[in-house]
N, C-alpha and C positions, 0 to 999 in steps of 0.2 A: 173573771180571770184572776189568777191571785201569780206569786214570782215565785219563778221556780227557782229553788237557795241552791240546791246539785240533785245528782241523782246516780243511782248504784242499776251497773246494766248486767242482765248476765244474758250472755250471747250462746247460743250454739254454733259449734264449728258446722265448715262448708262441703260440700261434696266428698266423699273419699272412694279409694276402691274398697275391695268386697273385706268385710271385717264380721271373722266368729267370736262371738262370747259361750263359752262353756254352760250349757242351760242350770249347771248346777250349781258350778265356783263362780260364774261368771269370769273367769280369767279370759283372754282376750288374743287373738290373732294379730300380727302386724298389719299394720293398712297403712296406707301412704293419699297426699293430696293428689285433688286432680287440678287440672285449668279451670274445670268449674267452679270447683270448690274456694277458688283462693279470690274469683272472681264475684261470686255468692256472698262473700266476707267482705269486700274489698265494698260492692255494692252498698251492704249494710252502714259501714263505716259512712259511706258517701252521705247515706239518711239520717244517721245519728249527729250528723254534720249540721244538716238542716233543720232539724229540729232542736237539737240546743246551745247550737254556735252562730246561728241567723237570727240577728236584730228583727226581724219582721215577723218570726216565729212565734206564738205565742207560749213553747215552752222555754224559750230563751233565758241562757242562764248568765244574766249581766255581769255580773261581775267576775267572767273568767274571759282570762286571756284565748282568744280564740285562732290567734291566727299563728304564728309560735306558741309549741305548748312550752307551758311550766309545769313542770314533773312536780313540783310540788302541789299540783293543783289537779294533775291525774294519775293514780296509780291504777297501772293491770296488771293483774293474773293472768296466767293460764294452767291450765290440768297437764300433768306431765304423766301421768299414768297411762293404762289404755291407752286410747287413741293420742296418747299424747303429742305427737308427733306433728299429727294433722291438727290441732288445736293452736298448737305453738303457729302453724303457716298462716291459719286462720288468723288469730290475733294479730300477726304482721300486716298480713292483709286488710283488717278491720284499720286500721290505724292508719294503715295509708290512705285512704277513705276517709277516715277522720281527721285527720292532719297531712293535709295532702304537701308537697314538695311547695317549698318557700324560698323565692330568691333573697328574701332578710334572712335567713338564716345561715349568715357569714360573720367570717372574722376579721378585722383591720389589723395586723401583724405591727411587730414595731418599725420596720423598715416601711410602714404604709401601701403594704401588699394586701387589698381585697379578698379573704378566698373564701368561698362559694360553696357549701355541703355543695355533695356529688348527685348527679341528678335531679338540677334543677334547684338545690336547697333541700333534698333529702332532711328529713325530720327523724331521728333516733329517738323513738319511747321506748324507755326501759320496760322491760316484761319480767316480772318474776315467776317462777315456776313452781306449784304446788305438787312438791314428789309427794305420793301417798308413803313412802319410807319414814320421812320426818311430820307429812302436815296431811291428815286423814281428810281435810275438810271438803274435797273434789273429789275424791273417792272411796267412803270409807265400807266400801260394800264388799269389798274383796278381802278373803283370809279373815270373814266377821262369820263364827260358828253362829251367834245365833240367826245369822242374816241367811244363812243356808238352811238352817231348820225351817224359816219363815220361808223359802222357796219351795221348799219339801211338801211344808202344811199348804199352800198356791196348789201344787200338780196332784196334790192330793183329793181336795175338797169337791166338795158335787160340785160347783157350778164350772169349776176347771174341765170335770170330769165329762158334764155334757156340753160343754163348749165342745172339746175333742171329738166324741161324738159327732154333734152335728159337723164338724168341721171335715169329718170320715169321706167324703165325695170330694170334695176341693184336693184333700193330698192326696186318694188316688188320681187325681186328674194331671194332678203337677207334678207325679211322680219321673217324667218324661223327661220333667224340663233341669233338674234337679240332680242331673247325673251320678246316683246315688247316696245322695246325702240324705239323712235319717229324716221321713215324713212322718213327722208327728208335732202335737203342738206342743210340746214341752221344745223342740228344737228350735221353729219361730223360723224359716227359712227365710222370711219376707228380705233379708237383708242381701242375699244369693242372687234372686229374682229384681228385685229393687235395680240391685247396681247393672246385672246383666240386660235388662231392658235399658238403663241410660245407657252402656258406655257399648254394647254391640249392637252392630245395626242388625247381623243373620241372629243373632238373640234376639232381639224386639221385635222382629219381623211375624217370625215362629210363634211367639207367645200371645195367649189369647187377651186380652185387654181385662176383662174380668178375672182374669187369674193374677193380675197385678194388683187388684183393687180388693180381692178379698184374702190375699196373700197378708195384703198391709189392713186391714178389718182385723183379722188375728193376732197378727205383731201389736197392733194398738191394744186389743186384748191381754195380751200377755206381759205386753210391762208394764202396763197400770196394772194390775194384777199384783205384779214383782215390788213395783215401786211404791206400794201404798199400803196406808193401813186403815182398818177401821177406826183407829185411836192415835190422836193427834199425834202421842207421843211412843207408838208403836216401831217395832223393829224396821217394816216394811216403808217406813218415812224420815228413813236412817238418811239416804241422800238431800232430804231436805233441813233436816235439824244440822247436818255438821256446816252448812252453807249457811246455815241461819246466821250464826255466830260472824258469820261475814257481812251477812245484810243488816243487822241492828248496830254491830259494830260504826258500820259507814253509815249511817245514818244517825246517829249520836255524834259522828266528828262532825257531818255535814253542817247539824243544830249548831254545833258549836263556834261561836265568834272566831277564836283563836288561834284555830283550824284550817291552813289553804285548802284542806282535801273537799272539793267539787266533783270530780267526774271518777268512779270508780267501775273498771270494766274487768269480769272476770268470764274469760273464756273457758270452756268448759262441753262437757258431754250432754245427754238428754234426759240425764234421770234425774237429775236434783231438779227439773222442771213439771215433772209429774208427781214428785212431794209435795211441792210447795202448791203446785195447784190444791191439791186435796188437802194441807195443812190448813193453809187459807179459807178454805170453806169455797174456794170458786167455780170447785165440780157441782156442787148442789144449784146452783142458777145458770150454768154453761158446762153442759153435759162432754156436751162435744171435744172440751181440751183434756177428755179422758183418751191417753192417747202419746205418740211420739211427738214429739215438733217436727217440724219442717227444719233444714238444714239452713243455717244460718237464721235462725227465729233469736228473736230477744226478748227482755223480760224487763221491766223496766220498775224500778221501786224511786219515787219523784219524790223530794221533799220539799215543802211549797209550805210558801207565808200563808198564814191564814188571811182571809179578808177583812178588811176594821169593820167593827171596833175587837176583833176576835186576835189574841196574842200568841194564838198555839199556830204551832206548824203541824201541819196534813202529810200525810201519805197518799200518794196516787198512786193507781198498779196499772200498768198497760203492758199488753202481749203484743206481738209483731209474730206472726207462723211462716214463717220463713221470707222470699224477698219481695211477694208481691203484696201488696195495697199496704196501709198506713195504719200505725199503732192504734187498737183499741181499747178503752177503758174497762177493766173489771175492778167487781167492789168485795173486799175482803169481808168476810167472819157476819154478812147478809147488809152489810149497809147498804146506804143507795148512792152513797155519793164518797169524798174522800171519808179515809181514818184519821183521827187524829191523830199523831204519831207518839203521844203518852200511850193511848191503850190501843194500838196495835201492838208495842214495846210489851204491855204488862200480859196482853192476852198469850204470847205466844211465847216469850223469852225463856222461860221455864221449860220450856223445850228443844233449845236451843243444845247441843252440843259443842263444848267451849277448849275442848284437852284430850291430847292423847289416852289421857287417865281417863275421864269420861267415856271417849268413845270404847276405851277395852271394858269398862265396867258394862256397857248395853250389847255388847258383844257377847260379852257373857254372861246375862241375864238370862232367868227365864228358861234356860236349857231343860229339856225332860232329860230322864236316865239314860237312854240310849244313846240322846248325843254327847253327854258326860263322860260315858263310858268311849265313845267315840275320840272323843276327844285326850282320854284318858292313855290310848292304846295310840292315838299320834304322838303324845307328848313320850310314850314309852320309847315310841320306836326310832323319835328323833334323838332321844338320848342317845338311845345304842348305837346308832349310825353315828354321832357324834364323835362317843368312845372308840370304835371302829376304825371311824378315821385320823385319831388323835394316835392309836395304836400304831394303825396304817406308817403315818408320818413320821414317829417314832423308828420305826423300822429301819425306815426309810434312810433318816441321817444317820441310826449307827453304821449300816450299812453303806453309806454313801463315807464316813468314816473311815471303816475298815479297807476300803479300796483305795481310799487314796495314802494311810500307812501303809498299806501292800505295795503302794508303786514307789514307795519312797525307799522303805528297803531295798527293792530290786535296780532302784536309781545308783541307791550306795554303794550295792555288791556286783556294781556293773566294772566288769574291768577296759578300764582305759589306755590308750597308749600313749606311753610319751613323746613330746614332742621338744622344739628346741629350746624354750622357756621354763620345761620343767628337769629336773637334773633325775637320774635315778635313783639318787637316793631317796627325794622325797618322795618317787612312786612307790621304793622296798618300804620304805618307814608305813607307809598308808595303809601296806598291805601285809608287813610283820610288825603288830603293835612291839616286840619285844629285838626288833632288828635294831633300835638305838643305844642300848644296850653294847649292843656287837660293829657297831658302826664302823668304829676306828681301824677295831683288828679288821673287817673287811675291806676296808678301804686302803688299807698297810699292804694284803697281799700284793706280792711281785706280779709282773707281766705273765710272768712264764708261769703260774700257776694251770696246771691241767684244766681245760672242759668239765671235766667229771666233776671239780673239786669247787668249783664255783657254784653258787648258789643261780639257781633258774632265776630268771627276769620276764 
């Protein structure tokens, strides 16, 4: 047994309803949590409790405050992109479960007034939220040209091509069930099917049990597929290199004496989990986690004293596939046992993406002509929509201008009546600039001056 100093978790969000990704942009449908899902999370939390906030534990991480957290000693993430929504609920949920409601968690007021977080001692962990707008590193697959040509080259390639193929009997079968959505494997339906078996009973009932299981055989197919590359540092291992930067990151403060940061949880989607397996080298001895995770699965990167007379600290990796049974050990890049955590650092960091600047430079690597040219004729046409609308708007205010000096004249040249506060002269004067002039002689004539002879009012 050696001490475990922290450890960096990255969690998959819980249950959700039905959610489309675009087979091509992969741009993303609204989906929202369910009770299972926040209940799946909240579970997780519970486990992640016990295994390194319980003295009795053997990955127990002594020197963190375990029962009121110090924010300085856990920070979480979550993905705000995509599913963001349902990640955000998840990480609330994981947290209650891991810091469940504490009656210490009160204040003694000056007046010597006890008061009591709400619900028990309610525990607030701060969540920060990774927008893909500012921070690519939770999802930097989306609006990445070259990440679309590498899906292109996937639906292209034989082994794609006779996957689909033999797959030709499974989608006429489920075509039933599917209520005209596009049966093919580029589409990946499993996610349609998936949620409709959980959440309808006259859905589950209907659908044949094998049509659920080779639905999800395909879907597993198709985003390891998406999400991986032959080459460590390949386009299709994009989800795992901008996450990287977060896992040597915290694991470097962890090493570090000076450092409170101990427990780092980043909530997140399923695909930076099927990078990193195949980055790692952990698909070559565990075929199997070629493949989605399970909903609420974790991932676990442990940084552990070495055992004397040994002065390096290790790396552990353990999976959790969603919420049943307990973390297993895999071993990175073929060892058998921990990595040291010097050359897991030196093996892979070089592939690490660290910047916005980085992640646009592998974005646009590598492009052939077509998508250049592709890319060439979007960049044209967002100008001209630009200019278009810049016209557009322009328009807009002189003309929103002009209307309102049109009403202002017609305000002017409105004639008014007087009343007892105003005399008539000031109204003749307002309306004969040259009547002041003539004022007095008009104002001299007698009484008895004729109708005719008097000036109109």
């Amino acid at each position: 047994m050696t001490d475990v100093l922290g450890v960096l978790i990255i969690a998959r969000n819980g249950d959700r309803t039905e959610y489309y990704q675009d087979p091509v942009t992969y741009e993303s449908s609204y989906t929202e949590s369910t009770a299972l899902g926040v209940v799946q999370s909240h579970q997780l939390g519970s486990f992640l409790r016990s295994t390194y906030m319980s003295s009795s534990s053997p990955s127990y991480i002594a020197n963190m405050k375990t029962d009121l957290v110090d924010t300085h000693e856990v920070h979480v993430h979550a993905k705000a992109g995509g599913e963001g929504a349902v990640i955000f609920d998840s990480a609330v949920a994981l947290l209650q479960g891991l810091f469940p409601p504490n009656p210490a968690n009160k204040i003694v007021l000056a007046n010597e007034t006890t008061v009591v977080a709400p619900l028990g001692g309610y525990q607030y962990v701060p969540i920060e939220t990774v927008d893909p707008g500012n921070d690519r590193s939770l999802e930097p697959w989306i609006d990445c040209p070259a990440f679309e040509q590498h899906i292109a080259k996937v639906y292209s390639s034989s082994e794609f091509k006779a996957t689909a193929k033999a797959a030709g009997p499974f989608f006429g079968a489920v075509r039933d069930y599917v209520f005209g959505r596009p049966t093919t494997l580029e589409n990946a339906i499993y996610d349609y099917i998936s949620t409709g078996h959980s959440h309808n009973k006259t859905y589950a009932h209907r659908l044949l049990p094998t049509l659920v299981e080779q639905a999800r055989g395909f879907a597993d197919f198709h985003e390891n597929a998406i999400f991986s590359d032959k080459h460590v540092g390949g386009i299709g291992n994009l989800a795992g290199r901008t996450i990287l930067h977060t896992v040597l990151n915290s694991l470097q403060r962890i090493a570090f004496n000076g450092d409170p940061l101990q427990f780092l949880l980043v909530e997140t989607s399923y695909q930076p989990f099927i990078s990193l397996f195949h980055m790692l080298e952990m698909i070559k001895e565990n075929p199997e986690l070629a493949g989605i995770p399970n909903y609420a699965s974790a991932l676990a990167f442990e940084l552990r004293r070495g055992p004397p007379p040994e002065d390096r600290d290790f790396v552990r990796i353990k999976f959790k596939n969603g919420t049943r049974g307990d973390f297993e050990t895999y071993h990175a890049f073929g060892h058998k046992s921990d990595i040291a955590a010097t050359e897991f650092i030196y093996r892979i960091e070089n592939y690490a993406i660290t910047s916005q600047k980085q992640w646009a430079a592998a974005c646009s690597s590598g492009l052939t002509d077509d998508w250049v040219h592709n890319g060439s004729q979007n960049a044209i046409s967002s100008t001209v929509f630009a200019i278009l609308a810049a016209v557009f708007l322009f328009g807009m205010f002189i003309l929103s201008k002009f209307i309102k000096n049109a009403r202002a004249k017609a305000q002017n040249s409105r004639i008014r009546l007087a009343d007892d506060e105003v005399s008539q002269f000031h109204l003749l004067q307002s309306q004969y600039p040259d009547y002041g002039t003539l004022s007095n002689n008009i104002v001299a004539q007698p009484a008895s001056m004729s109708e005719k002879q008097r000036l109109p009012l």
